[in-house]
C-alpha positions in Angstrom: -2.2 -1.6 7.7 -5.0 -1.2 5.0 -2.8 1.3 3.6 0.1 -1.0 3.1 -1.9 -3.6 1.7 -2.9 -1.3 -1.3 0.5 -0.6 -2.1 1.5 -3.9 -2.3 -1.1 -4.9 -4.6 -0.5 -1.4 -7.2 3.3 -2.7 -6.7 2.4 -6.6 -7.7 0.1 -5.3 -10.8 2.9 -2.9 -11.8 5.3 -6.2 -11.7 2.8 -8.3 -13.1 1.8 -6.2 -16.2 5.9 -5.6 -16.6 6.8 -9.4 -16.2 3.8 -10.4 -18.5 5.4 -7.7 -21.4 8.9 -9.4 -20.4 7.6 -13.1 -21.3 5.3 -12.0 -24.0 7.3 -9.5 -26.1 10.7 -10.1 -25.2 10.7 -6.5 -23.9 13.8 -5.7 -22.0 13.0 -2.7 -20.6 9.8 -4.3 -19.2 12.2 -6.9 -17.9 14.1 -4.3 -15.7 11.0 -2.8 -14.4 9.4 -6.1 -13.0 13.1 -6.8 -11.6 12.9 -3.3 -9.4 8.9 -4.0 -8.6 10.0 -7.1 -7.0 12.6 -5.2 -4.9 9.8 -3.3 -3.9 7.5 -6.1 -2.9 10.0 -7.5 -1.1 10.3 -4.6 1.5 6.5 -4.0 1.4 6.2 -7.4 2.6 8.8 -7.5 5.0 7.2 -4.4 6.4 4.1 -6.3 6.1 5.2 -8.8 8.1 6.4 -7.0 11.0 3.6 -4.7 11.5 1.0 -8.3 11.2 3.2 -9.3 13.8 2.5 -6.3 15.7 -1.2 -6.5 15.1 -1.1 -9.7 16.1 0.2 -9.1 19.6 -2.6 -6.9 20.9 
């Protein structure tokens, strides 16, 4: 679980740093990076989720 929370925040400061460059300097290519990233933090949280829940049964 610790594990998995480390990824998720290096994948959120990778998004953040990309979506900040997006806003800031109109940079496209920034733009597509934070769009994958938050593809990413969506599965890391679903997975997130599910092993919580599993954790949470024990």
């Amino acid at each position: 679980m610790k594990e998995l929370i480390e990824k998720l925040s290096t994948e959120f400061e990778a998004f953040k740093a990309d979506a900040e460059l997006q806003v800031e300097k109109s940079n496209k290519a920034a733009g597509t990076r934070a769009r994958k990233s938050s593809l990413d933090l969506e599965k890391l949280l679903k997975e997130f989720r599910k092993v919580s829940l599993e954790e949470s049964k024990k």
